[in-house]
DRENDO-1510 file (C-alpha; in Angstrom, 1 decimal, always signed):
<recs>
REC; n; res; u; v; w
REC; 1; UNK; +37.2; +198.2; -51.8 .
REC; 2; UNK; +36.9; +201.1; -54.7 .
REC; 3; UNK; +36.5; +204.3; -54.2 .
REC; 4; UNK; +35.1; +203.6; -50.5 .
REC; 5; UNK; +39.1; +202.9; -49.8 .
REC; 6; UNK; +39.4; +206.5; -50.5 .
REC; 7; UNK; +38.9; +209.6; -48.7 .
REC; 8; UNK; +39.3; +213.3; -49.8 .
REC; 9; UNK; +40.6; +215.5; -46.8 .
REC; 10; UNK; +41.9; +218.4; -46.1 .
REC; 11; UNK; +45.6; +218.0; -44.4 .
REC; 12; UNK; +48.4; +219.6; -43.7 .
REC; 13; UNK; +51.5; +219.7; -46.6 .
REC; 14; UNK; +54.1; +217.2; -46.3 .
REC; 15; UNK; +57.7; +218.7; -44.5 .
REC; 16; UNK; +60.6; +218.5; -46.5 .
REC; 17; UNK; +62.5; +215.3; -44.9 .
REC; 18; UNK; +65.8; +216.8; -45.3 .
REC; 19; UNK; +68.0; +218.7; -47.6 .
REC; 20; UNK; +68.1; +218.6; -51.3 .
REC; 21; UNK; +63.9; +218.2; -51.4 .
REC; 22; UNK; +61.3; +220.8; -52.9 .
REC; 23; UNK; +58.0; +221.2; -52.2 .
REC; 24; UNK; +56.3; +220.2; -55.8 .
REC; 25; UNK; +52.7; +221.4; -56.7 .
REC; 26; UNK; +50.7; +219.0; -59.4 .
REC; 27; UNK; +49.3; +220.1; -62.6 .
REC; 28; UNK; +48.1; +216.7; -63.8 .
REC; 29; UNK; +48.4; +213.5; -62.0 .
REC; 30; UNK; +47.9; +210.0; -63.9 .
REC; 31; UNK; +45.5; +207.0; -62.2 .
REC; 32; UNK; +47.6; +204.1; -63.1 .
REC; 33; UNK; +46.4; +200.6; -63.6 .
REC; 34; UNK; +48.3; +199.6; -60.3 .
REC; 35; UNK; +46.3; +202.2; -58.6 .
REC; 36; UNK; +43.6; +201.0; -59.4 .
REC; 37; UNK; +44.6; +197.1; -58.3 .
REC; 38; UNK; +45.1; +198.8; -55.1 .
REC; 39; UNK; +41.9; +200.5; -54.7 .
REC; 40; UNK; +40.2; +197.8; -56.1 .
REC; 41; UNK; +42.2; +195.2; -53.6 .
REC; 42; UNK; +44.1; +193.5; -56.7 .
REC; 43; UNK; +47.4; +194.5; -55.6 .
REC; 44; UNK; +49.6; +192.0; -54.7 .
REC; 45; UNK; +49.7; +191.3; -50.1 .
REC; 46; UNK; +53.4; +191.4; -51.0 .
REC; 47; UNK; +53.1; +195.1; -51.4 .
REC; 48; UNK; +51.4; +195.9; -48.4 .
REC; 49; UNK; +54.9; +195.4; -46.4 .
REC; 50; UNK; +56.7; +198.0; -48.8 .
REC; 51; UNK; +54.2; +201.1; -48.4 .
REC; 52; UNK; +53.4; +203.1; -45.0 .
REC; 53; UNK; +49.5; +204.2; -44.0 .
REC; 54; UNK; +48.3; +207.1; -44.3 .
REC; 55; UNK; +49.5; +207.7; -47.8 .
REC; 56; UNK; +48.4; +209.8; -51.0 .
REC; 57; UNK; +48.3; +207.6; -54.2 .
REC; 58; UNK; +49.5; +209.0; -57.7 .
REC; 59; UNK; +52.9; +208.5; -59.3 .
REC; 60; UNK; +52.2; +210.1; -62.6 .
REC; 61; UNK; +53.1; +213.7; -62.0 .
REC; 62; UNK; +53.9; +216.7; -64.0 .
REC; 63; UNK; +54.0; +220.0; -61.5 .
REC; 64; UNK; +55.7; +222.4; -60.5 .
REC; 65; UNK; +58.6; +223.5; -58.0 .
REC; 66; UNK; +56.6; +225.3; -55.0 .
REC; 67; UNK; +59.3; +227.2; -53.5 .
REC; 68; UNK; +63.4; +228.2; -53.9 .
REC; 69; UNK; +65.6; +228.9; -56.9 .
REC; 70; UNK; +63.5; +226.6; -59.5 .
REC; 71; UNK; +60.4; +228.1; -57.9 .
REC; 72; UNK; +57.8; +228.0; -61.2 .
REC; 73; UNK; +60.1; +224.8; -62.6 .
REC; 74; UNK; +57.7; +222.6; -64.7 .
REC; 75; UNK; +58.9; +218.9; -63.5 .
REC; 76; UNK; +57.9; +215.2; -64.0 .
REC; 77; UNK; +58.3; +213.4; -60.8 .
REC; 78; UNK; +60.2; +209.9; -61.0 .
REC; 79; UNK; +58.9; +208.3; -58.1 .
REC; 80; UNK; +61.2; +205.5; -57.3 .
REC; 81; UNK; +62.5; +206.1; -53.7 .
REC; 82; UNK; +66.2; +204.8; -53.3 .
REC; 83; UNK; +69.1; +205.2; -51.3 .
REC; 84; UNK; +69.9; +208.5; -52.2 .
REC; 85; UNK; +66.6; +209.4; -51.5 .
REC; 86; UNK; +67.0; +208.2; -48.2 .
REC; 87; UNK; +70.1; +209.3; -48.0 .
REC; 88; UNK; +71.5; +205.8; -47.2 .
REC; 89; UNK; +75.1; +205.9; -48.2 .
REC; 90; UNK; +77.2; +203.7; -49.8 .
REC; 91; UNK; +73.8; +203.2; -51.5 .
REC; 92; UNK; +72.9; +199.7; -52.4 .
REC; 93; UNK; +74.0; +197.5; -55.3 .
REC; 94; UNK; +70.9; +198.2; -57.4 .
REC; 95; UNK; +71.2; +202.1; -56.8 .
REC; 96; UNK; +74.9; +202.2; -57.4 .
REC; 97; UNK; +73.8; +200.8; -60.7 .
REC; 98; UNK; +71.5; +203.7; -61.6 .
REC; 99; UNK; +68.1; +201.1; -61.0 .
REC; 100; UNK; +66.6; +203.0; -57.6 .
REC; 101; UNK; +63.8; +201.2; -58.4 .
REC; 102; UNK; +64.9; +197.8; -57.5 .
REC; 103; UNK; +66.1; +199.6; -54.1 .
REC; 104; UNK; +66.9; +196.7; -51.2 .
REC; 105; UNK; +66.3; +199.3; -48.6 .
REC; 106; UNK; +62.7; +200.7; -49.4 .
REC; 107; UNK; +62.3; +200.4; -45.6 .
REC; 108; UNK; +65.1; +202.2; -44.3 .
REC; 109; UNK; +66.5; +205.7; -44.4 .
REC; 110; UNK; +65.1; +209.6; -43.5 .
REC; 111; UNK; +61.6; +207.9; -45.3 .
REC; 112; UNK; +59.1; +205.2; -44.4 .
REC; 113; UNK; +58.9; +202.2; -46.4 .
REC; 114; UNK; +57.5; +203.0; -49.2 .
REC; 115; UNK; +58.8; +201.6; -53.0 .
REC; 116; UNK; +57.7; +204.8; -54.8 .
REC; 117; UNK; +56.2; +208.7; -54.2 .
REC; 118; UNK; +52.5; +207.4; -53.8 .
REC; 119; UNK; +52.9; +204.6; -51.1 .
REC; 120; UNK; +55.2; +206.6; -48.5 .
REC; 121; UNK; +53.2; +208.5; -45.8 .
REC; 122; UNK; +55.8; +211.5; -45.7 .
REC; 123; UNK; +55.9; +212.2; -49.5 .
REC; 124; UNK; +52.6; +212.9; -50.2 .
REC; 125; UNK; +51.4; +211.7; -53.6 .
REC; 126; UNK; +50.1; +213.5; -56.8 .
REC; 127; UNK; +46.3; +212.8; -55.9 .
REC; 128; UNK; +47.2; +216.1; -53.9 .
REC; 129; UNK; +47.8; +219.9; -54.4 .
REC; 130; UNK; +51.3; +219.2; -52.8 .
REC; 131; UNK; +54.0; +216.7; -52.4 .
REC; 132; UNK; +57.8; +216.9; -51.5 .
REC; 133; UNK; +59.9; +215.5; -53.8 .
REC; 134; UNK; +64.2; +214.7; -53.6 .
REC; 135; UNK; +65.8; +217.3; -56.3 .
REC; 136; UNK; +67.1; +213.9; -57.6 .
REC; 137; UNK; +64.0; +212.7; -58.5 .
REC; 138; UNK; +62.7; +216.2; -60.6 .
REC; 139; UNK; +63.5; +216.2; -64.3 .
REC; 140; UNK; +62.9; +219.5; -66.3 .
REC; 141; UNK; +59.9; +219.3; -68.7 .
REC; 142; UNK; +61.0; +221.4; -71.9 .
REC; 143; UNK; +58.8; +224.2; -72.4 .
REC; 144; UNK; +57.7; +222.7; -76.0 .
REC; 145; UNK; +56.2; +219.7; -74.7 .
REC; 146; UNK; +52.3; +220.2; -72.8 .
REC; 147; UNK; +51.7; +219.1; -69.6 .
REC; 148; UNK; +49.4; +216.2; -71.1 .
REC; 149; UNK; +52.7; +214.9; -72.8 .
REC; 150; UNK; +54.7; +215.3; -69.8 .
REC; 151; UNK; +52.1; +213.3; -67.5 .
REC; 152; UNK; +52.8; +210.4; -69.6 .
REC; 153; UNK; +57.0; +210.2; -68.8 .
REC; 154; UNK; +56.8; +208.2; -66.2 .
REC; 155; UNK; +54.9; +205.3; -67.9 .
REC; 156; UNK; +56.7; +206.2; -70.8 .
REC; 157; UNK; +59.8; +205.3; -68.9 .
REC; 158; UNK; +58.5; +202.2; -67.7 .
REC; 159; UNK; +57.7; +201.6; -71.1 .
REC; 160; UNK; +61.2; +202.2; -72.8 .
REC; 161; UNK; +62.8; +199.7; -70.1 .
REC; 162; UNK; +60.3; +197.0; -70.4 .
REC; 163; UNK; +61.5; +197.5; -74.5 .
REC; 164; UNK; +65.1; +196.8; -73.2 .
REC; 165; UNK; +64.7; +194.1; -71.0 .
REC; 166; UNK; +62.8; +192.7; -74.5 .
REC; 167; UNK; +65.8; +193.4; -75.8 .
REC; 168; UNK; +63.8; +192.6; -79.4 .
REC; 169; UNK; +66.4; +192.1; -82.5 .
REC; 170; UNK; +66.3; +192.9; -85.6 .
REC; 171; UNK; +63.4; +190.7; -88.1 .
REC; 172; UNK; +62.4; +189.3; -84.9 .
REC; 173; UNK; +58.8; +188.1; -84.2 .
REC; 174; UNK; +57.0; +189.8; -81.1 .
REC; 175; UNK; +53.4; +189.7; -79.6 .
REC; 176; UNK; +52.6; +192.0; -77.4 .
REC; 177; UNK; +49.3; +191.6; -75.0 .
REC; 178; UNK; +47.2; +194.3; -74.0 .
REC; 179; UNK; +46.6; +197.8; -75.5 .
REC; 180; UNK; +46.1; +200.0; -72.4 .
REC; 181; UNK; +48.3; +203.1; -71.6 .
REC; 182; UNK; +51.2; +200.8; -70.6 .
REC; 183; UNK; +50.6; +198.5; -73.5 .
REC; 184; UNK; +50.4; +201.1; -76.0 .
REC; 185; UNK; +53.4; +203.2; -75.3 .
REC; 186; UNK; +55.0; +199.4; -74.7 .
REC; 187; UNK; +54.5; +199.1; -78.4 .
REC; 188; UNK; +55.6; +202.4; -79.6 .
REC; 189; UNK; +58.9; +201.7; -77.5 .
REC; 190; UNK; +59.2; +198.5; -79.1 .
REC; 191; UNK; +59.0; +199.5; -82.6 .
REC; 192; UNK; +61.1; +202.6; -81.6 .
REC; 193; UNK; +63.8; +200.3; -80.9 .
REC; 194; UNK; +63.3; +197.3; -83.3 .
REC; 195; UNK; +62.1; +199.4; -86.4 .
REC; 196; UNK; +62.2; +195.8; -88.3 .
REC; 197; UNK; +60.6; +193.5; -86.2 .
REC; 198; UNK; +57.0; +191.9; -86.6 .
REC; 199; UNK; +54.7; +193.3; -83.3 .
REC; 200; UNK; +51.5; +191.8; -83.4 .
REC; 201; UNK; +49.5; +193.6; -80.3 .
REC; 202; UNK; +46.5; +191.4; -78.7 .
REC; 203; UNK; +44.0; +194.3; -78.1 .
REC; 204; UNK; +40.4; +193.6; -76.7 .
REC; 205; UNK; +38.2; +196.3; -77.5 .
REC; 206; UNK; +38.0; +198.2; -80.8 .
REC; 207; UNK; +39.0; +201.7; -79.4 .
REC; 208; UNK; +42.2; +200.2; -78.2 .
REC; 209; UNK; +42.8; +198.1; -81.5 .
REC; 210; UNK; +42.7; +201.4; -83.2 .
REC; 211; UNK; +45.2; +202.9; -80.7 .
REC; 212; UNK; +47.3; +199.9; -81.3 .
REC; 213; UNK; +47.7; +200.5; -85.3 .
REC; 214; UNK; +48.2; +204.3; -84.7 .
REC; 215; UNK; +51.1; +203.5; -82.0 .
REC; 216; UNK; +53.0; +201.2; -85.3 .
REC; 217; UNK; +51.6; +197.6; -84.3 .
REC; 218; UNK; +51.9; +195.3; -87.6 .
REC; 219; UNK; +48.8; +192.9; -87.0 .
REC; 220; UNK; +45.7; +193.7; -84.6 .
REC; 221; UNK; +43.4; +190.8; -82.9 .
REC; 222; UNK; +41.0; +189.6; -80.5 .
REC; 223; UNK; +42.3; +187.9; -77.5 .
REC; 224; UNK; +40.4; +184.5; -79.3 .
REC; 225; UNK; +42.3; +185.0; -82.1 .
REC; 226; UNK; +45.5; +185.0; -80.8 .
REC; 227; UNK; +46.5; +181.5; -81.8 .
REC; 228; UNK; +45.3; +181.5; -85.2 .
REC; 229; UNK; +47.4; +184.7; -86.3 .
REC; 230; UNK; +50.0; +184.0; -84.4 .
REC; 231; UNK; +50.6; +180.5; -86.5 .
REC; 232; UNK; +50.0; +182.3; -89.6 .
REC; 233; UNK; +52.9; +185.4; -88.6 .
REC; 234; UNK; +55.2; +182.8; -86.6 .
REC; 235; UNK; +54.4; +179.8; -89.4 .
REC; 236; UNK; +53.8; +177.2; -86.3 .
REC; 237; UNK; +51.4; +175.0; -85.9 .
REC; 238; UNK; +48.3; +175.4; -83.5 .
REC; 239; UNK; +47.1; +172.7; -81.2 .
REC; 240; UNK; +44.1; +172.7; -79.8 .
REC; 241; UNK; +44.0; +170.2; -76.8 .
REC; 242; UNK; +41.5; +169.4; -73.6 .
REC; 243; UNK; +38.7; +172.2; -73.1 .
REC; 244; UNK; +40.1; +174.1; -76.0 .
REC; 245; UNK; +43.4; +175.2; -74.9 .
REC; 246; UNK; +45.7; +176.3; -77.7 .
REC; 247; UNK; +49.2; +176.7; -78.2 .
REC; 248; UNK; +51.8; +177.1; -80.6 .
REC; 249; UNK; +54.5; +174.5; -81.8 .
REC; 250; UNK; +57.0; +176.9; -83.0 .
REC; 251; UNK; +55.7; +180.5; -82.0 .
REC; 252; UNK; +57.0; +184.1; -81.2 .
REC; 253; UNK; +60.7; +185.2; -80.2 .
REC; 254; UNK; +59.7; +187.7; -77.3 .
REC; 255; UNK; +56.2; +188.1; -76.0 .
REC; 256; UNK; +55.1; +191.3; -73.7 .
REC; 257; UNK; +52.2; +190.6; -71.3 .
REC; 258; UNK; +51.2; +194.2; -70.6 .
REC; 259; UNK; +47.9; +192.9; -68.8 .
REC; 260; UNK; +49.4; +190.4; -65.8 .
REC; 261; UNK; +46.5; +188.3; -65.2 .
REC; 262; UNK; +46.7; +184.6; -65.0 .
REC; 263; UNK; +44.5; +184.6; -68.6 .
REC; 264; UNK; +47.6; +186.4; -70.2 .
REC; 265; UNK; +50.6; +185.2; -68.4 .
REC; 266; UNK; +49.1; +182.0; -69.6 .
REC; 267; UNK; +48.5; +182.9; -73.4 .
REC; 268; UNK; +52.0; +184.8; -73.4 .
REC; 269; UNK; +53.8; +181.0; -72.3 .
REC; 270; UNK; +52.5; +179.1; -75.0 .
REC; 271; UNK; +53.0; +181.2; -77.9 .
REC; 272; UNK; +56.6; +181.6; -77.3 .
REC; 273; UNK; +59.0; +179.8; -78.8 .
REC; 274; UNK; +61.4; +177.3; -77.1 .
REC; 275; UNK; +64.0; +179.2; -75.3 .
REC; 276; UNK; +61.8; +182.3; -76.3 .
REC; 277; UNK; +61.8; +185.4; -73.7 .
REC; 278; UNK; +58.3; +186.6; -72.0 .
REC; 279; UNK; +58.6; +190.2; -70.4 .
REC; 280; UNK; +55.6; +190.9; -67.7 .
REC; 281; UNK; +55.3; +194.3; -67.9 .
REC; 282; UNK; +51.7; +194.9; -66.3 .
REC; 283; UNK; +52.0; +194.2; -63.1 .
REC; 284; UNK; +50.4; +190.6; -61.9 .
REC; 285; UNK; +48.9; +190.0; -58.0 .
REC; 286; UNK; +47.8; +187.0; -57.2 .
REC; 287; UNK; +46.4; +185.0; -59.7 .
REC; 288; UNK; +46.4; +181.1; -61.0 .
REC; 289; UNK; +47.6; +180.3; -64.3 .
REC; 290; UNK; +49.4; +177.0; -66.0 .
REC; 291; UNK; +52.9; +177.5; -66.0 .
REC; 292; UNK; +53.7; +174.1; -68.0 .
REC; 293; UNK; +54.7; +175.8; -70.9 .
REC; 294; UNK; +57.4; +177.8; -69.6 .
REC; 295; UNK; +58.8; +174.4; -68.0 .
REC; 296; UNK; +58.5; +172.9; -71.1 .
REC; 297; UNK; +60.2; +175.3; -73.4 .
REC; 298; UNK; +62.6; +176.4; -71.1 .
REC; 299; UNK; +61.6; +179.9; -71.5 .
REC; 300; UNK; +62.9; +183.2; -70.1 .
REC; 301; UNK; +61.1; +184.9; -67.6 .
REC; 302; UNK; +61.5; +188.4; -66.6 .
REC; 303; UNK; +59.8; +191.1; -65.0 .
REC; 304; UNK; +59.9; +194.5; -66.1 .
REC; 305; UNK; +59.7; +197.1; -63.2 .
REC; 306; UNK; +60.6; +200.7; -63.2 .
REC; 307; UNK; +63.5; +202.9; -64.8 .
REC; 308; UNK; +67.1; +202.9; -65.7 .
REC; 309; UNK; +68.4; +206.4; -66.2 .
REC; 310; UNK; +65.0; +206.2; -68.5 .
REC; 311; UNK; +63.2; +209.6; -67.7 .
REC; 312; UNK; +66.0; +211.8; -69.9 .
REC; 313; UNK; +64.7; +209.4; -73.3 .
REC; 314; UNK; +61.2; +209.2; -71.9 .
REC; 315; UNK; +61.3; +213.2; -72.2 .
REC; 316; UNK; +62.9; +213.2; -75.7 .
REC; 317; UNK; +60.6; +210.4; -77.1 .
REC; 318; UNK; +57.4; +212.4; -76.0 .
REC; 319; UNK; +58.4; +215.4; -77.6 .
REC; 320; UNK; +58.1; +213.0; -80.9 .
REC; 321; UNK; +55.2; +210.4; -79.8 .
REC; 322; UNK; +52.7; +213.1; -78.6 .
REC; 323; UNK; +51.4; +210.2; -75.8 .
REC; 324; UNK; +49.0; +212.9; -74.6 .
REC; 325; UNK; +46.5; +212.3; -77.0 .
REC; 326; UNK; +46.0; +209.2; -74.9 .
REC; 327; UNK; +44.5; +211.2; -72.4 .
REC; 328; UNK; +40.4; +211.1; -72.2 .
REC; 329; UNK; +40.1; +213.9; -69.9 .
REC; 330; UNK; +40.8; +215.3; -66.6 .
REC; 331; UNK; +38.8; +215.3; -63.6 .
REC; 332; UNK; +38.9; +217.4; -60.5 .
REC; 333; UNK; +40.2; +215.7; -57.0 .
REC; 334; UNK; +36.7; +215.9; -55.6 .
REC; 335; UNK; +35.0; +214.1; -58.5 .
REC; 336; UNK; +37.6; +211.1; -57.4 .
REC; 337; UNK; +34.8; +208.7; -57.1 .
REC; 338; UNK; +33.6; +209.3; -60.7 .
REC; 339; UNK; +37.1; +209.2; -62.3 .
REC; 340; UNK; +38.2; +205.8; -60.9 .
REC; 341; UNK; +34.4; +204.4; -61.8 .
REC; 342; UNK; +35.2; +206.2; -65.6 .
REC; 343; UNK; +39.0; +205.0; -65.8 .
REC; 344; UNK; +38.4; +201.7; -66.8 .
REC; 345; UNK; +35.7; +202.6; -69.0 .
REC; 346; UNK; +37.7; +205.0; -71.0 .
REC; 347; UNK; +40.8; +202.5; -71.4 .
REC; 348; UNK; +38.5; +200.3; -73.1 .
REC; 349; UNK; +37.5; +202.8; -75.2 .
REC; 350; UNK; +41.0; +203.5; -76.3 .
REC; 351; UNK; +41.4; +206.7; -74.7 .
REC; 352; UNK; +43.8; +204.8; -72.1 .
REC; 353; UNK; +44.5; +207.3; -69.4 .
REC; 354; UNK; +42.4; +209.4; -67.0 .
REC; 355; UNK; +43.9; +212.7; -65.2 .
REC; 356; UNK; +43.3; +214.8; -61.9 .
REC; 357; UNK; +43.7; +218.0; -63.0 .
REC; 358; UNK; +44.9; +219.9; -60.2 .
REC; 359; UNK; +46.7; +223.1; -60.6 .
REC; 360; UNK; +44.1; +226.2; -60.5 .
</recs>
């Protein structure tokens, strides 16, 4: 486990599986939380069965196009790897739809299993000076908008869904739990789309608390305070039951757990209102929590995975948000060991996201 799962090698470049894919060299490559529940062994066994070994982790890639035409191209990479990817035709129900990311045949095709670029042996990943991406997958980065912008679309994406599947209206109540990179530019998407509503954003650590107020949050607290706000914001009342748990009667219209550990799943549940709707948008492995609540209430649970047609917005909205100033700084693929050991620290810190910087 950790950085001892990791080894830095010198290997040969990925071939192009087919037509329609580019070589793509990366300028800056994210480490995202699930990268670091994989290194870590925190990653769900589910996902073992949907990636093939050896593989080159990152999914957070701004580069660019290594060879053709577009040879020079600044790109961001989405990663999801679909049907037409594959080039499985007629493609699948999910990719007709525009959702490759909820592909049904992640195992089949010219690839290896593989859900995203990152977990697919052939692909390569952005941890890498080269990868070989589908021209379907490359979206052009404008030349106003920096490369530490443009490393942040593809969470920014995943952001701006997990805001639709929300779906928050207008006046409603949110909470939103969690102020790392996910969480924050969860919150920016939110109050992008619901300039009205109330967001209060659960935020441990005073660097991420100040995040969340720049990024538009309404109310700022503690994990331990959760309950007590959330009465006052919601006007519910607060139980406090058998070895202190707390919940709300009453309680908030749509709740975002931008964590996914069994502590949050469990804190989002009983502050939501009865036939309220709970998004889990950072991605949860295994873990126990008391799902009671959701019984009770009859709540809506829904996960929030991946893209639809999202990447185009995600480029527009960071020309405006500026999410690279989320960046703490950029690290050199050889110093790998020290920047997942300093990735953690420097979420906490509130500067939420660590870089390889790769390109010369």
């Amino acid at each position: 486990p950790g950085a001892g799962a990791l080894a830095l090698a010198d290997v040969r470049p990925p071939r192009l599986p087919g037509p329609g894919w580019l070589p793509v060299r990366p300028r800056l490559t994210g480490i995202c939380g699930s990268d670091l529940a994989l290194v870590t062994g925190k990653a769900s066994l589910h996902l073992a069965t949907l990636t093939s070994t050896p593989f080159i982790p990152g999914h957070e890639i701004v580069g660019e196009i290594g060879s053709g035409p577009r040879r020079g191209e600044r790109v961001v990479v989405q990663p999801a790897l679909g049907c037409t990817v594959r080039g499985i035709t007629p493609p699948c129900p999910e990719c007709a739809q525009g959702l490759p990311a909820l592909c049904r045949n992640v195992i089949d095709g010219n690839l290896s299993a593989g859900l995203q670029t990152g977990y697919c042996r052939e692909t390569g990943g952005g941890w890498a000076e080269g990868l070989v991406a589908h021209e379907s997958q490359l979206h052009t980065v404008p030349d106003d908008l920096s490369d530490e912008d443009a490393v942040l679309v593809e969470p920014l994406a995943c952001a701006l869904h997990a805001a639709r599947m929300a779906d928050v209206q207008p006046g409603e109540n949110v909470a939103l739990i969690g102020a790392g990179t996910i969480g924050l530019l969860t919150l920016a998407a939110v109050r992008e789309a619901a300039p009205s509503a109330t967001i209060i954003v659960v935020a441990k650590y005073p660097g991420q608390q100040t995040a969340a107020r720049r990024f538009g949050a309404d109310d700022v607290v503690e994990p331990d305070r959760l309950y007590i706000e959330g009465a006052r914001i919601t006007h519910s009342r607060r139980l406090v039951g058998h070895q202190n748990r707390e919940m709300l009667l009453g309680g908030f219209d749509r709740v975002l757990d931008c964590v996914g550990s069994g502590m949050s799943i469990e804190q989002a549940i009983t502050i939501t209102r009865p036939r309220g709707r709970v998004v889990l948008v950072g991605m949860p492995g295994e873990l126990k929590t008391d799902l009671a609540a959701a019984w009770l209430r009859e709540l809506e649970l829904r996960g929030a995975y991946g893209y639809e047609h999202d990447f185009p917005a995600a480029l527009e909205f960071a020309s405006t948000l500026k999410p690279g100033r989320l960046i703490d700084r950029g690290w050199p693929l050889r110093a790998f060991a020290k920047a997942l050991e300093q990735a953690p620290k420097s979420a906490r810190a509130g500067r939420a996201k660590t870089v390889f910087e790769i390109a010369a």
